[in-house]
C-alpha positions in Angstrom: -115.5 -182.3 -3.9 -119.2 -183.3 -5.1 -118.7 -186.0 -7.9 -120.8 -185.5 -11.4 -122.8 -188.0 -10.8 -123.7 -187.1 -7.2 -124.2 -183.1 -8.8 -126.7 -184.6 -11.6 -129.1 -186.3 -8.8 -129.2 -183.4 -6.8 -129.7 -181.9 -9.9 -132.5 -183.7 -10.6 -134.1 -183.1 -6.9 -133.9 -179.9 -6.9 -135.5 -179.5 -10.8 -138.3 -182.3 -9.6 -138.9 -181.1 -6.6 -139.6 -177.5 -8.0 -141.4 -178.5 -10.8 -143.6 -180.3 -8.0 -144.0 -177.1 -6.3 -145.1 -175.0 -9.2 -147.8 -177.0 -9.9 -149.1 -177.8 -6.3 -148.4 -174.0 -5.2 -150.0 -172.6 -8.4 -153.1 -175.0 -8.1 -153.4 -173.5 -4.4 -153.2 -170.1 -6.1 -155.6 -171.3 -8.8 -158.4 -172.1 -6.4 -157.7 -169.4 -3.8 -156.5 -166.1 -5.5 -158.8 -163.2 -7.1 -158.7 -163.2 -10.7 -157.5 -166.6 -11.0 -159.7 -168.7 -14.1 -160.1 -171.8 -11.3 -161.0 -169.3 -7.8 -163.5 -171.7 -5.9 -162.6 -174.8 -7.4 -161.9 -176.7 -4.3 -160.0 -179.2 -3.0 -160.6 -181.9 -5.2 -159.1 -180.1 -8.0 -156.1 -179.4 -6.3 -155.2 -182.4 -5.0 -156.1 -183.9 -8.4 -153.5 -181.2 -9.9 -151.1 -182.5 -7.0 -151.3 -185.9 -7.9 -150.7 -185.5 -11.9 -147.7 -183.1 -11.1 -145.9 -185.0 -9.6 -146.5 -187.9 -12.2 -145.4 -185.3 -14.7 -142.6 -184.7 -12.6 -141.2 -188.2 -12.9 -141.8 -188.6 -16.6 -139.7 -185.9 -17.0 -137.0 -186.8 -14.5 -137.3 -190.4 -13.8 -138.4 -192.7 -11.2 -135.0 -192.5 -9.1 -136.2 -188.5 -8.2 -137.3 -188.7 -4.3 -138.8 -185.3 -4.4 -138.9 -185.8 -0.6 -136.1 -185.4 2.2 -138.9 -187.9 3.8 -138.4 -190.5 0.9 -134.8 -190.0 0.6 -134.2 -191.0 3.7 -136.7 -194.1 3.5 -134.5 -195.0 0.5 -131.6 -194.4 2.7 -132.8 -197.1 4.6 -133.5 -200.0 2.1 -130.2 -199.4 0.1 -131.6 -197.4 -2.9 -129.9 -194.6 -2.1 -126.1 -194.2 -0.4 -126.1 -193.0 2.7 -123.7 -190.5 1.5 -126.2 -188.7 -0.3 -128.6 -188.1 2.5 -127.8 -184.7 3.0 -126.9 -183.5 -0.3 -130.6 -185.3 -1.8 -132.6 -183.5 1.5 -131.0 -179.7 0.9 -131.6 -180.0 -2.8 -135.4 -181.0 -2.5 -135.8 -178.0 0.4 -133.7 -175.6 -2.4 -136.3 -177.0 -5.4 -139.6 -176.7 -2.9 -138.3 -172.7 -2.1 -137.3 -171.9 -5.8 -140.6 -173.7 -7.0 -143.0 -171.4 -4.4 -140.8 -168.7 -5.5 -141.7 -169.0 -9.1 -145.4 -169.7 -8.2 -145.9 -166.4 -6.8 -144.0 -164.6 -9.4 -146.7 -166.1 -11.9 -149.3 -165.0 -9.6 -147.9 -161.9 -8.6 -151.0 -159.9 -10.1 -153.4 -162.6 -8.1 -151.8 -161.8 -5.0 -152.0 -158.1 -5.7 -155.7 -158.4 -6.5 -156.2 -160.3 -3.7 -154.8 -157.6 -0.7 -157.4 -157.1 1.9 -160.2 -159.3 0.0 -158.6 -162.9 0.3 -158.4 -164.3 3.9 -154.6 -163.6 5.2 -154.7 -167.3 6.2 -156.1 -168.4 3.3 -153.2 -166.8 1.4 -150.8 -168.4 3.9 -151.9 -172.0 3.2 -151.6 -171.7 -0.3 -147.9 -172.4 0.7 -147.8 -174.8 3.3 -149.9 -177.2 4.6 -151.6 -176.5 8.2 -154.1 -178.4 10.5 -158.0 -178.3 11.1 -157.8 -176.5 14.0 -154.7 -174.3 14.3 -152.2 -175.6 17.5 -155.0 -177.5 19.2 -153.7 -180.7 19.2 -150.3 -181.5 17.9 -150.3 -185.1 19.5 -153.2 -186.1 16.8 -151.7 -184.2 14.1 -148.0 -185.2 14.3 -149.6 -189.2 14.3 -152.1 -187.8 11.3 -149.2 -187.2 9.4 -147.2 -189.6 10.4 -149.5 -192.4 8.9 -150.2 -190.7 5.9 -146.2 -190.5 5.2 -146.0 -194.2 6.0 -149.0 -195.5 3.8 -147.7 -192.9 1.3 -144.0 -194.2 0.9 -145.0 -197.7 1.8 -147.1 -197.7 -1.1 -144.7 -196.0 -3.6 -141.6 -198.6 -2.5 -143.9 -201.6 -3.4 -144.7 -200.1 -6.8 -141.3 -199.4 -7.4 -140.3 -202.9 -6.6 -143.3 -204.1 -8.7 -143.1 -201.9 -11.3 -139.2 -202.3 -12.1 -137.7 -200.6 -15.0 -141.2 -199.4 -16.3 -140.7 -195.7 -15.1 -143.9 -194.5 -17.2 -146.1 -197.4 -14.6 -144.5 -196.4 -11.9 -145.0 -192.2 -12.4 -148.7 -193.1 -13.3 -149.1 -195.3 -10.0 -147.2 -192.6 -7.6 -149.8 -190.0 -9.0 -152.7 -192.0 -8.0 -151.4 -193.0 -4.6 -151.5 -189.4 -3.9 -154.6 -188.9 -4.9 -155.8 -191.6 -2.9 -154.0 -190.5 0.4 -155.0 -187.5 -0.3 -158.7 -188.0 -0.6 -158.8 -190.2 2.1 -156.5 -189.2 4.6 -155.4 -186.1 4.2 -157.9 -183.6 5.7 -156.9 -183.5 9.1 -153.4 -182.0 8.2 -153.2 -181.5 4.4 -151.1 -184.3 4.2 -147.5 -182.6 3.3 -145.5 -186.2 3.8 -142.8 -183.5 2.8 -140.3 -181.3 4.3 -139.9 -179.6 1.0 -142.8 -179.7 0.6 -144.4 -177.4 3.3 -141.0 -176.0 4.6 -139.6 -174.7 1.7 -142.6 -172.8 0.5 -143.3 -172.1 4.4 -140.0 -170.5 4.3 -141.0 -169.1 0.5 -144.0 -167.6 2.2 -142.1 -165.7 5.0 -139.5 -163.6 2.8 -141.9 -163.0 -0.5 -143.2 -159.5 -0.8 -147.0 -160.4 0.4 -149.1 -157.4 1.7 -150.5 -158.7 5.4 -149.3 -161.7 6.2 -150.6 -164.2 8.2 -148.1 -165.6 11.3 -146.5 -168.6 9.5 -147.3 -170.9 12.5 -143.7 -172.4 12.6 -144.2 -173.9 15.9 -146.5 -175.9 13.9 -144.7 -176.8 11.1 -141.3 -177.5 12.4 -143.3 -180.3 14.8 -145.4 -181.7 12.6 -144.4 -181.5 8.7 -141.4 -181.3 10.1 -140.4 -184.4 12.1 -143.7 -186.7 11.6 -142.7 -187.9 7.9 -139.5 -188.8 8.7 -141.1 -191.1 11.4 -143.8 -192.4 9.1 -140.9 -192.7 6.6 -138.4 -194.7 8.5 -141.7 -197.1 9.7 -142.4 -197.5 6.2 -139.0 -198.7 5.1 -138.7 -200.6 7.5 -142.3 -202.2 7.0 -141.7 -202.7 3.1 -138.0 -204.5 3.5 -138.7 -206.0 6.7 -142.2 -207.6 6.4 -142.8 -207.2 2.7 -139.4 -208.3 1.9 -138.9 -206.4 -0.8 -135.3 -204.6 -1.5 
């Protein structure tokens, strides 16, 4: 029997963590897609769009949304979440990152339709999930890529939170700008997802939507890499932040 209060947060993961996928799916569309106002406006816009999403996304839901089966389990592991809500937190934010990529493409349904047979089939593809430089080449590099990203990501959002406290409008501004700044700096290699659902639920999004001539959805890639590396970079970063930094 799932308690009310348990039902609200996931609740609230699975609205945030949609709302998070509208707007970095739909940017992707934006910048990709024919007939879109934005086509060809690169990646700094998007990851500029990414970054004040999801601060809009914890105005409207609060700073206690993880938005991440990454960062629910690095909160897990400092005590700011029970570990009882593991699971239930991590299938809610894959449910809100499929339902969100869902939506996106129904808003962009005409883009998509526009875009048959001129718009790269891969192109299309990683408007949904996040995929590296140079396609299966060297998943050593990439899984540690992404690994450090997700740990100087979440390090960096714990020590706000600490710092931050109760001021939830501070703390949505500074997780907006640390994605930004990861994203910028580190996140060219592999897109930076530091997500599950993230890249896996739109991943999965992408394989059952109604696209003409898809692309192969490189799973082999994505269950290895945005799959397993945040958690790593995740569980580091707890550690790091309670451990070192003492904080929590």
């Amino acid at each position: 029997m799932i308690s009310n209060d348990l039902l609200f947060h996931m609740l609230c993961e699975f609205g945030s963590t949609a709302l998070m996928i509208v707007f970095g799916v739909g940017v992707h569309c934006d910048t990709v897609l024919k007939g879109t106002k934005y086509q060809g406006s690169g990646h700094m816009f998007a990851i500029t769009t990414w970054s004040f999403g999801i601060s809009v996304c914890l105005f409207v839901f609060g700073g206690a949304v993880c938005m991440n089966p990454a960062m629910v389990l690095a909160q897990c592991i400092v005590g700011l979440v029970p570990w009882a809500s593991c699971i239930p937190y991590m299938v809610a934010d894959m449910l809100g990152g499929f339902a969100g990529a869902c939506i996106a493409w129904l808003m962009y349904a005409d883009e998509f339709k526009a875009s048959e047979g001129v718009v790269d089939p891969v192109a299309q593809r990683n408007i949904f999930s996040t995929n590296p430089t140079s396609e299966g080449t060297n998943y050593a590099r990439n899984f540690f890529c992404e690994a450090i990203c997700t740990f100087v990501f979440i390090s960096a959002i714990l020590a706000a939170a600490s710092r931050a406290g109760e001021n939830v409008l501070m703390l949505a501004i500074c997780v907006g700008l640390i994605v930004w700044a990861v994203g910028m700096g580190m996140g060219g290699i592999t897109g930076f997802a530091m997500n599950q659902a993230r890249d896996l639920g739109p991943r999965m999004a992408y394989q059952v939507l109604p696209i003409a001539h898809k692309a192969d959805n490189n799973w082999k890639y994505g269950l290895l890499v945005p799959g397993i590396a945040p958690f790593v970079g995740a569980a580091v970063a707890a550690l790091f932040v309670h451990g070192f930094l003492g904080m929590f």
